[in-house]
N, C-alpha and C positions, 0 to 999 in steps of 0.2 A: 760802828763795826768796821774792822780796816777788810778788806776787801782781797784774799790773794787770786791772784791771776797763775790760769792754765797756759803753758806753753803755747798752747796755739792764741792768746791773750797776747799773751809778749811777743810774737812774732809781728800782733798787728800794731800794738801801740808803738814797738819796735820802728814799723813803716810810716806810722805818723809822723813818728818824733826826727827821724831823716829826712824826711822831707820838712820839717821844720827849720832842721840845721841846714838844709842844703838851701833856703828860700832867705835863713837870716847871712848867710856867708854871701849871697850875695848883695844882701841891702848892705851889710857889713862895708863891700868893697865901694858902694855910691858916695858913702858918705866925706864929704869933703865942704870947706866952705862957698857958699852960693849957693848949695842945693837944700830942698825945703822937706821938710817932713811929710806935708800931705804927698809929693812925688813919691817917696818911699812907702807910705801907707799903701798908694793905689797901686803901687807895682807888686810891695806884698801881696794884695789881693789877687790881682791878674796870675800870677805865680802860681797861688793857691787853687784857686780853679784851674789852670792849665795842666794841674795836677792829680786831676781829679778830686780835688778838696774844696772844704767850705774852710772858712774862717775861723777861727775859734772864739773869737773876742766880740766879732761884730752883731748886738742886737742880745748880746747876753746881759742880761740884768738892765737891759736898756744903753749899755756901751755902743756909742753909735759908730767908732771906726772898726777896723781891721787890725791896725797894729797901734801900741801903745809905744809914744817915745817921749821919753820924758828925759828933759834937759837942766844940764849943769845940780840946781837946786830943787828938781822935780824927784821927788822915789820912785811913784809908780803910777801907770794909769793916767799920763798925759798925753793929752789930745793932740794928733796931726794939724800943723796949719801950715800956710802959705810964707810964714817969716822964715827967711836964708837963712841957716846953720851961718853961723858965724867961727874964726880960727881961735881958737884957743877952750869952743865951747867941747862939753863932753856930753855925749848920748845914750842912753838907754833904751833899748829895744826889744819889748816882748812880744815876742809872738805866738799863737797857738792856730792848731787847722783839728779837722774831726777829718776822717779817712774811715771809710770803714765800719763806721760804727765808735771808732775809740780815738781817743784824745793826745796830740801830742801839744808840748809847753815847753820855749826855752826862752833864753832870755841873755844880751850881751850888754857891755857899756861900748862905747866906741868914743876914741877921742877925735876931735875936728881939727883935723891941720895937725900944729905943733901947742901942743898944752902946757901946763905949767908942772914942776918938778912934783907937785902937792896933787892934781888932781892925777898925775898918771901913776903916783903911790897908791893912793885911792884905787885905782881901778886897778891894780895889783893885786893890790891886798885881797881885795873883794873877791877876784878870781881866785887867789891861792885859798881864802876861806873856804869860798864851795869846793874844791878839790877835797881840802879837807873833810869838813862834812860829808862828803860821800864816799871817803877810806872809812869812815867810822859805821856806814849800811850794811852790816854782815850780820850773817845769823847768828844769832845767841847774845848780841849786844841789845840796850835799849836805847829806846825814841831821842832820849836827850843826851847820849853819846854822840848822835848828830847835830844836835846844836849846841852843845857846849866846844865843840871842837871849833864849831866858827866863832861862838863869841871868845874864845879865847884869843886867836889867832886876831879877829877884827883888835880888840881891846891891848892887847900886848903891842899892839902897832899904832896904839893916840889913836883911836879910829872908835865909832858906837855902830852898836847894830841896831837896826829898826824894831821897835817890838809890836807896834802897830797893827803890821802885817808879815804872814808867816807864809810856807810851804805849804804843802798840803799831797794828799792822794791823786790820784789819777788812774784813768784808764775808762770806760763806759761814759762817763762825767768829768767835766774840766778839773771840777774840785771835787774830789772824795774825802774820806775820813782817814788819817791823821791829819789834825794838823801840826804843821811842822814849825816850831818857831824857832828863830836864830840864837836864844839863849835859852840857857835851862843846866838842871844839874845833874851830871854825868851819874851811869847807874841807875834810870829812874825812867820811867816812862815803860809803854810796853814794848812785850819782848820783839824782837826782834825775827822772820822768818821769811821762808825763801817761799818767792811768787808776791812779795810785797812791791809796792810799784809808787814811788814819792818823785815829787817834783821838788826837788830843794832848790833855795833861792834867795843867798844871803842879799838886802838891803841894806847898806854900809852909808852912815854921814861920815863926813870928814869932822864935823863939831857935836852937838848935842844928839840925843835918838831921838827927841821930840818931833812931831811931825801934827801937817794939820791939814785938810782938806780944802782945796778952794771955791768957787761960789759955783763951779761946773759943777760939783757933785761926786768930781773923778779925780779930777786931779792930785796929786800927795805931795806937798814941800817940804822941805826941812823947817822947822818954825822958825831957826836963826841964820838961815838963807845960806848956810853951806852947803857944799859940791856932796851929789849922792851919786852912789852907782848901785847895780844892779844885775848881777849873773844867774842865770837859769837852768839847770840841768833834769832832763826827767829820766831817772835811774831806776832797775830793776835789782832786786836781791837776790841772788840766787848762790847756791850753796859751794860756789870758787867766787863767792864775793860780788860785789857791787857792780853792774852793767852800766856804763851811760849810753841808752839808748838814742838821746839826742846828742848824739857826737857827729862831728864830721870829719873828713880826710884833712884840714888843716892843723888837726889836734894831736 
């Protein structure tokens, strides 16, 4: 059952999801070669509490950090460690916090230093996909309007989308009911209505969509060790069209 949210709902997930964007624009801004992902992980946390927030990630389903960064070849769901970002790597960064009672979820790529012409079309792409994807959240359209808009856009650019792992609901709970995956056929799924509340989240390879889990449990690679990225927005429906609630002032 998808779940719609009361205005006084979206003002609070609303508050999560800002202070989501406002906690990842600044690890956004750390990231450079030298610095290490656990640094980022514990700053996200200290953020989050200095916020009056919990974590959203840490201790769910047994995920033992705070933020998810998952590098170069990683999808999603890669674990903080001590090894330097290196120049030319690219990062993904999910984050989530509970405020309130309700759940905010975004998610960026970030490239390290100066990249290659391949991985910063990649993280292009992937960001122009989600954009898309969430022109297509208005009411009276269906579920896979939203992801057919990304898998086109990924595919039409040499690029696969991950099928793996999809979007999903939000709001009371990290993940709610729909879920949202990155491809699908336009026209189809259900309808579409205001007070719906999706975290969409195209997973972009640069080669094959296969992917595979590593011996953590968590971790998600590409199976043919090409560059993945990773964009997150948690958007609301309402009847003048699509909100992204996790937006910030650099957008």
């Amino acid at each position: 059952m998808i779940i719609l949210k009361s205005p006084r709902e979206l003002e609070k997930i609303r508050k999560s999801n800002v202070i989501v964007a406002d906690i990842l624009e600044i690890l956004k801004e750390r990231v450079r070669p030298g610095i290490d992902t656990l640094t980022l992980n514990d700053l996200a946390e200290k953020l989050a509490y200095k916020r009056g927030c919990k974590p959203a990630f840490k201790g769910y389903r047994g995920f033992p950090f705070s933020l998810c960064t998952s590098l170069n070849n990683q999808v999603v769901h890669g674990f903080p460690s001590k090894e330097p970002l290196k120049e030319g790597d690219i990062l993904s960064i999910d984050f989530g916090v509970v405020h309130d009672g309700y759940y905010g979820d975004a998610a960026l790529t970030v490239p390290v230093g100066s990249v290659s012409e391949e991985a910063l079309r990649l993280i292009n792409v992937t960001r122009e996909a989600l954009y898309l994807g969430i022109e297509q959240a208005r009411v009276g359209n269906r579920l896979f309007d939203i992801s057919y808009a990304i898998q086109a856009h990924v595919e039409a650019s040499g690029f696969s989308v991950v099928r793996k792992f999809v979007g999903h609901g939000i709001g009371k709970e990290l993940h709610e009911e729909p879920q949202i995956p990155n491809y699908g056929t336009p026209g189809t799924g259900p309808r579409l209505k205001e007070g719906m509340v999706f975290a969409i989240e195209p997973m972009v390879n640069a080669g094959g969509s296969d992917v595979e889990t590593l011996e953590d449990g968590w971790t998600a690679v590409t199976k043919d060790g090409s560059l993945s990225a990773h964009f997150e927005h948690t958007i609301a429906i309402t009847g003048n069209g699509p909100i992204i609630l996790s937006r910030n002032d650099e957008e």
